[in-house]
C-alpha positions as CSV (number, residue, x, y, z in Angstrom):
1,X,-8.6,8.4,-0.8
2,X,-7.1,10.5,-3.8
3,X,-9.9,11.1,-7.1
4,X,-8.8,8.0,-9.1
5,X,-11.3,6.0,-10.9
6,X,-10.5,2.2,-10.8
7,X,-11.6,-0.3,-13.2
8,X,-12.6,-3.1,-10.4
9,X,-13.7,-2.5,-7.2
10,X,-13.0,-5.2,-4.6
11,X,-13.5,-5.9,-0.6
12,X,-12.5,-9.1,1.2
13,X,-14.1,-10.1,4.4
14,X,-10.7,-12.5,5.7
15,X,-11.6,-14.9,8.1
16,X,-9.2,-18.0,9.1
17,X,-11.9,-20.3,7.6
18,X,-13.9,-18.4,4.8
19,X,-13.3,-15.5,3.0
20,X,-15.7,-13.3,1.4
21,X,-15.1,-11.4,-1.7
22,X,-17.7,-8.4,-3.3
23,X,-16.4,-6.4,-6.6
24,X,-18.2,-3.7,-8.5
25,X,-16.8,-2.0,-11.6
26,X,-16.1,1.3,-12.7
27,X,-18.8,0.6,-15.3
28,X,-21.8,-0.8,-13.3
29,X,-22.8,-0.8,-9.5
30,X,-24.1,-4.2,-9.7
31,X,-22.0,-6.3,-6.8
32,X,-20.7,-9.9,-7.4
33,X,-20.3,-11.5,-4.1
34,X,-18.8,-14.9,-3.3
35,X,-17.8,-16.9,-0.2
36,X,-15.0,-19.5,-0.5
37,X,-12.6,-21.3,1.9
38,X,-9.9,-18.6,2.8
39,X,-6.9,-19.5,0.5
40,X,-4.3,-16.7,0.1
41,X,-2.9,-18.2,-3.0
42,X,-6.2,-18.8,-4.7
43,X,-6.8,-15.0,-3.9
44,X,-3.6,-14.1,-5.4
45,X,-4.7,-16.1,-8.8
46,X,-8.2,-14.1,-8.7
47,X,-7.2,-10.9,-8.5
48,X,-4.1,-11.2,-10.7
49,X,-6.5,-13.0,-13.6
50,X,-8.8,-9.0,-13.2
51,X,-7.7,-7.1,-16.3
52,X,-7.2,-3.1,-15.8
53,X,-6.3,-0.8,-13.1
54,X,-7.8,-2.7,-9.2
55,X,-8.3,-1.0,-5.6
56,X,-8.5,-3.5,-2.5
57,X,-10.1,-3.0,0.5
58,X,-9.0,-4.6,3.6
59,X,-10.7,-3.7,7.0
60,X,-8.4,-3.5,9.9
61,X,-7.5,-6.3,12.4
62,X,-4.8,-8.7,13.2
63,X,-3.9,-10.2,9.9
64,X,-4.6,-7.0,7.8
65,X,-0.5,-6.5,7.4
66,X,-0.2,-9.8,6.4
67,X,-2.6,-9.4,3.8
68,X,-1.3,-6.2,2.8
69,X,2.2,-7.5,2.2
70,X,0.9,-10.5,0.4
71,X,-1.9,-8.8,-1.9
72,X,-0.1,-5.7,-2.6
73,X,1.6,-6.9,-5.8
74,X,-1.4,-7.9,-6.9
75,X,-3.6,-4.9,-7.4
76,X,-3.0,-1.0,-7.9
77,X,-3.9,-0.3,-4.4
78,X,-4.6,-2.1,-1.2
79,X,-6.7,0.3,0.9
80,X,-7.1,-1.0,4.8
81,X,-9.9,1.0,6.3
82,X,-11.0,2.1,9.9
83,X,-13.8,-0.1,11.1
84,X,-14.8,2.4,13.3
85,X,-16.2,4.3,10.3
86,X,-17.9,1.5,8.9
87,X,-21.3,2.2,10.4
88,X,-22.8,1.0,7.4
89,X,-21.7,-2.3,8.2
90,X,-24.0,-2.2,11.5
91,X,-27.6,-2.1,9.3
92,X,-29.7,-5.5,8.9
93,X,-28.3,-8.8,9.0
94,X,-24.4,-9.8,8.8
95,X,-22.8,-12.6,7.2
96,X,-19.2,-12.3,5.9
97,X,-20.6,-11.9,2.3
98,X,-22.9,-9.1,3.3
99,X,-19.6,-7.4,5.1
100,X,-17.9,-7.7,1.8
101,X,-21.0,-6.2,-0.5
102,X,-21.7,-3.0,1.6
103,X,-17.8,-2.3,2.3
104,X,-17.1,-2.9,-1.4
105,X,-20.1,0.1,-1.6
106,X,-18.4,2.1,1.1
107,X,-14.8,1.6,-1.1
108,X,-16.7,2.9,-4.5
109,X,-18.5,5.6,-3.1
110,X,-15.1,7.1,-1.3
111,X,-16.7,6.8,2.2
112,X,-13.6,4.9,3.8
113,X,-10.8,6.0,6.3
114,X,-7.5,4.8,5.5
115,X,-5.4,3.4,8.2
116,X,-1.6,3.1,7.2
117,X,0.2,0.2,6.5
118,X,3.7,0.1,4.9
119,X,6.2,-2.8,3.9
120,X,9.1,-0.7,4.7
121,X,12.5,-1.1,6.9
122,X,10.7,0.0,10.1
123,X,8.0,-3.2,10.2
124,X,10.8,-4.8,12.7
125,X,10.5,-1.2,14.5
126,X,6.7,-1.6,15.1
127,X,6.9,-4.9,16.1
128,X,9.5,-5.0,18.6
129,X,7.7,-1.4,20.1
130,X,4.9,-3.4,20.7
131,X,6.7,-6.1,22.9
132,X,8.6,-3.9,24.7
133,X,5.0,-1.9,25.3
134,X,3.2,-5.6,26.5
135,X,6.6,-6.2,28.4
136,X,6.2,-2.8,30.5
137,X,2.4,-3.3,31.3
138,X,3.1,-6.7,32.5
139,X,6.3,-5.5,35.0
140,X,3.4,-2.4,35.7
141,X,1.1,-5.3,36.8
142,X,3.8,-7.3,39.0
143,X,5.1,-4.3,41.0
144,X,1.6,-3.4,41.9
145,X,0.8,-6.7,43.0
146,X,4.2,-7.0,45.2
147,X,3.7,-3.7,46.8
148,X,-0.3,-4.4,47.6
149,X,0.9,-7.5,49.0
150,X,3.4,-6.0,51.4
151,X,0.7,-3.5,52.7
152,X,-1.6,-6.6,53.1
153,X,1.2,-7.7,55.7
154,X,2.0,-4.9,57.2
155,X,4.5,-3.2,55.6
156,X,5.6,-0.4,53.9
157,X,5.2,-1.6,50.5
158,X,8.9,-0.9,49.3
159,X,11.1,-3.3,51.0
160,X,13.7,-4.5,48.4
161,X,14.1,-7.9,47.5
162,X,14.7,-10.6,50.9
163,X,12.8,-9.3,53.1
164,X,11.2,-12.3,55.4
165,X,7.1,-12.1,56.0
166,X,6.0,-14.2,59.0
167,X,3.8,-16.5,56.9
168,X,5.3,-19.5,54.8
169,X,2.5,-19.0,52.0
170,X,3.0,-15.5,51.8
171,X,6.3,-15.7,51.7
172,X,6.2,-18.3,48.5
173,X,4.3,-15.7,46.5
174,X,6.4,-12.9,47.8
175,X,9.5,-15.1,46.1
176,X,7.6,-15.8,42.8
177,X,6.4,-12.0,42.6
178,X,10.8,-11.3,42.7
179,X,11.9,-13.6,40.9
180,X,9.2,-12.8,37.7
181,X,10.2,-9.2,38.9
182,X,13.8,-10.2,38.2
183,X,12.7,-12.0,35.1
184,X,11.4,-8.5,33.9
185,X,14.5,-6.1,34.4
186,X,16.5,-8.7,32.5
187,X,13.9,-8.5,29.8
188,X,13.4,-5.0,29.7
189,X,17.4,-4.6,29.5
190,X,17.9,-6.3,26.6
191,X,14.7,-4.3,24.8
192,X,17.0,-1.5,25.8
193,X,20.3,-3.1,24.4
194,X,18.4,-3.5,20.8
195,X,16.8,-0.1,21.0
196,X,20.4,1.2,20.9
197,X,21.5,-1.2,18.4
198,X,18.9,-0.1,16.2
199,X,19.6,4.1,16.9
200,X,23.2,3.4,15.3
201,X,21.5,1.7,12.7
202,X,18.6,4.1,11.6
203,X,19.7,7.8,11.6
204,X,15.8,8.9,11.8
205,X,16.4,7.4,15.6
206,X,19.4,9.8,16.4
207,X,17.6,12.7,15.0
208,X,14.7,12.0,17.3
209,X,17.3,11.8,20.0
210,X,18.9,15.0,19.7
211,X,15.6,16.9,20.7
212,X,15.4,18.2,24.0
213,X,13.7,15.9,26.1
214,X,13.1,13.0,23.8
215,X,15.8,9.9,25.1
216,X,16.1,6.6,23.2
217,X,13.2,4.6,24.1
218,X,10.6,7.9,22.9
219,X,13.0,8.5,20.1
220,X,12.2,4.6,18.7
221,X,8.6,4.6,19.5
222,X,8.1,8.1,17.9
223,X,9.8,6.4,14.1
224,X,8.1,3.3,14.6
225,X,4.9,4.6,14.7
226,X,5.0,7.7,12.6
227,X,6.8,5.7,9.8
228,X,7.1,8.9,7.7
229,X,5.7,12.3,8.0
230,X,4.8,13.1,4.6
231,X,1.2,10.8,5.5
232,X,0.4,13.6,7.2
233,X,-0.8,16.5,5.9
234,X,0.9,19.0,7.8
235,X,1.5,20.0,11.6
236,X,-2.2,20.0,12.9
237,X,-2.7,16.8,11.2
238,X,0.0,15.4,13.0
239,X,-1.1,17.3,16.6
240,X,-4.5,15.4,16.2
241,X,-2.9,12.0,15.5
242,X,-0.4,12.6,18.3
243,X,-3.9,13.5,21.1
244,X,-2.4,16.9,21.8
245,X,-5.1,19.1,19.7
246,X,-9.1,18.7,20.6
247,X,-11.2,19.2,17.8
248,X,-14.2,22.0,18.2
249,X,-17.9,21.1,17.1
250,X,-19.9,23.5,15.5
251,X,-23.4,23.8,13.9
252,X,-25.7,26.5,13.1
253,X,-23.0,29.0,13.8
254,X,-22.4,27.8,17.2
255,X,-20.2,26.2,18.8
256,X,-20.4,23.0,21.3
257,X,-16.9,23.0,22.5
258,X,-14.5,20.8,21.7
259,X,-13.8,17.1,21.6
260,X,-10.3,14.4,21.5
261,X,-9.7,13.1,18.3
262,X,-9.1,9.4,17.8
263,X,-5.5,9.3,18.2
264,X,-2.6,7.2,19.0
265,X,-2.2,7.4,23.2
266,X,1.6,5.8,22.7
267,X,2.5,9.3,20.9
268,X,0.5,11.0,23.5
269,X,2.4,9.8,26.3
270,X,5.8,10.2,25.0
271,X,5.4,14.1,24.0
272,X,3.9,14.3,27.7
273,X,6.5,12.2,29.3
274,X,8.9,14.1,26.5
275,X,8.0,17.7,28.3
276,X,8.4,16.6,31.7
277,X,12.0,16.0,31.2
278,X,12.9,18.9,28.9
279,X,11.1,21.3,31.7
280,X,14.2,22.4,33.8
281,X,16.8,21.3,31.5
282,X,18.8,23.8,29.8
283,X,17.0,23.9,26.2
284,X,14.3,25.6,24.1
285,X,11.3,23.8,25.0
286,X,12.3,25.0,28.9
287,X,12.9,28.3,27.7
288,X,9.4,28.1,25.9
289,X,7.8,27.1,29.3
290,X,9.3,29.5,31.2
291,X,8.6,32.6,28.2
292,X,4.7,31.3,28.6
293,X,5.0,31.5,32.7
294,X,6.3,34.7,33.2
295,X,6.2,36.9,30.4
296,X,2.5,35.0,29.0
297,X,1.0,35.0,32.6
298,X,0.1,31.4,31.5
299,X,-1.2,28.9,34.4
300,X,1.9,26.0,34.7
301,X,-0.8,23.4,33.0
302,X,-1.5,25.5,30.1
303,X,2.3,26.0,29.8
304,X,2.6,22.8,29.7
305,X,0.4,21.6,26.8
306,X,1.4,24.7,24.7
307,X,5.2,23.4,25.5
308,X,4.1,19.9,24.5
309,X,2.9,20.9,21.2
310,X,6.0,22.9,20.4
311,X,7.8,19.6,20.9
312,X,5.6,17.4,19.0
313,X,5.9,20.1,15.8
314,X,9.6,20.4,16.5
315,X,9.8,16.4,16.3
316,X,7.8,16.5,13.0
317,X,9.8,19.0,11.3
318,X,13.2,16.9,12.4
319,X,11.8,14.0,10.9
320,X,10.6,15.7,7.7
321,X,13.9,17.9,7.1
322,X,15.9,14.6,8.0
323,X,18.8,16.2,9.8
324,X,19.1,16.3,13.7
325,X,17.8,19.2,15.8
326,X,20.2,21.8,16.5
327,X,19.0,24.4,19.1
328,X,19.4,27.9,18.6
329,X,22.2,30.2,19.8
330,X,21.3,30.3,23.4
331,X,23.4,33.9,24.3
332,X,21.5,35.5,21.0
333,X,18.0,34.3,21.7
334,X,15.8,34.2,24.9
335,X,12.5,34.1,24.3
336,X,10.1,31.6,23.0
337,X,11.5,30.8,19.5
């Protein structure tokens, strides 16, 4: 949180029947708590009628964005914070109003992670990521259960669709697994059709698109999530959100080895899935891979991480510069740069 002193402090403990509001001031650490029916407009009125500069706190959870789209007009700042940190919030009793007193402490005493929220263009971006995620999982799920079926009888597991099982009530289930299998495709296809509706809309999406390995799908979940670089601080910032760095712990001097940040696994998988491709291919991040392999004496798994992150940071820079990748002169330059 940046070195800004506020002239009220507040935290709201949201619930869909109560809410719970603490505030402290920049003058005094006393803490006025209250616990009302939850009324969004009510709240608007409250903190609209506090005179001088106002930081919110918000932990996160399912209605945090609406919150933060409908308080943030109302206040200098809406903060929503990691719960995860909160550990303060785990001491003595709970009630919503004691929630709201000691984060309202944590807020004034500048002991809270933010988590990023925006109200920006790519909100749709997030959403429709997040369907098409749920979407996969579930076809996942059904293609498991038709193929564990089919062993269950007998067979080979990949028999295409009308194939005929000798027993009536298997073969009803069979026909339901196909036709919600069929169901998915169709789905899936039109995620597809508006993923590429929305690359000829948003020119962040092409850019992502013209790095080697990244196709359309990775190119939309990689702006829907990141949003814009410039939250993060730089490249290793971005590495630990992205899973692809391990932190190392140290004390007295010593260290303990290492251990995986708290990251996003969706940006994880497509910089892994992202590699995969590109290895092979005729492009930079192969020519990376192979530079490490012969020349670096590198084992192929270590190749491949160290390839991975050159992709992630090559995707980060793309985004910040705002102009699509173009890969060096290949006849000019060989080796892993």
């Amino acid at each position: 949180m940046e070195d800004i002193i506020y002239d009220h402090y507040i935290a709201i403990d949201w619930a869909a029947k109560n809410m719970a509001i603490a505030r402290m001031t920049k003058k005094s650490n006393k803490i006025t708590a209250i616990d009302v029916p939850s009324d969004i407009a009510e709240l608007q009125f409250y903190l609209k009628n506090l005179k001088g500069t106002k930081i919110l706190a918000i932990e996160e959870t399912t209605t945090s964005q609406w919150l933060y789209t409908e308080l943030k007009d109302y206040v200098d700042k809406v903060l929503i914070c990691d719960p995860y940190r909160n550990s303060l919030l785990q001491e003595g009793p709970k009630t919503d109003k004691i929630d709201a007193t000691k984060l309202v402490q944590l807020l004034k005493a500048d002991l809270m992670k933010e988590v990023f929220h925006s109200t920006d263009k790519f909100i749709y971006l997030r959403r429709i990521v997040s369907g098409y995620e749920d979407l996969v999982k579930s076809g996942v799920r059904l293609k498991n259960q038709r193929y564990s079926m089919l062993r269950v009888c007998g067979k080979s597991g990949y028999e295409k669709k009308g194939i005929k099982l000798a027993s009536r009530d298997e073969q009803y289930v069979l026909e339901c697994l196909d036709r919600q299998t069929q169901n998915y495709e169709e789905e899936k296809k039109g995620y597809e059709k508006e993923f590429a509706r929305l690359a000829r809309k948003h020119p962040e999406i092409r850019h992502q698109k013209s790095i080697p390995g990244i196709g359309l799908i990775n190119a939309v979940k990689i702006v829907a999530r990141v949003v814009t670089p410039y939250r993060f601080s730089g490249k290793g910032h971005y590495l630990s959100y992205s899973g692809l760095i391990k932190h190392e712990k140290m004390s007295g001097g010593r260290s303990y080895g290492k251990k995986n940040p708290r990251y996003c696994r969706m940006m994880k998988c497509v910089y892994k899935s992202g590699v995969i491709a590109a290895i092979g291919g005729n492009n930079p991040i192969n020519d990376y891979y192979e530079y490490l392999i012969s020349e670096k004496s590198y084992p192929a798994y270590n190749a491949r991480n160290k390839a991975c992150r050159r992709l992630a940071i090559l995707s980060f820079g793309v985004f910040k510069s705002g102009k699509k990748y173009k890969p060096y002169r290949r006849d000019h330059v060989k080796k892993g740069k």
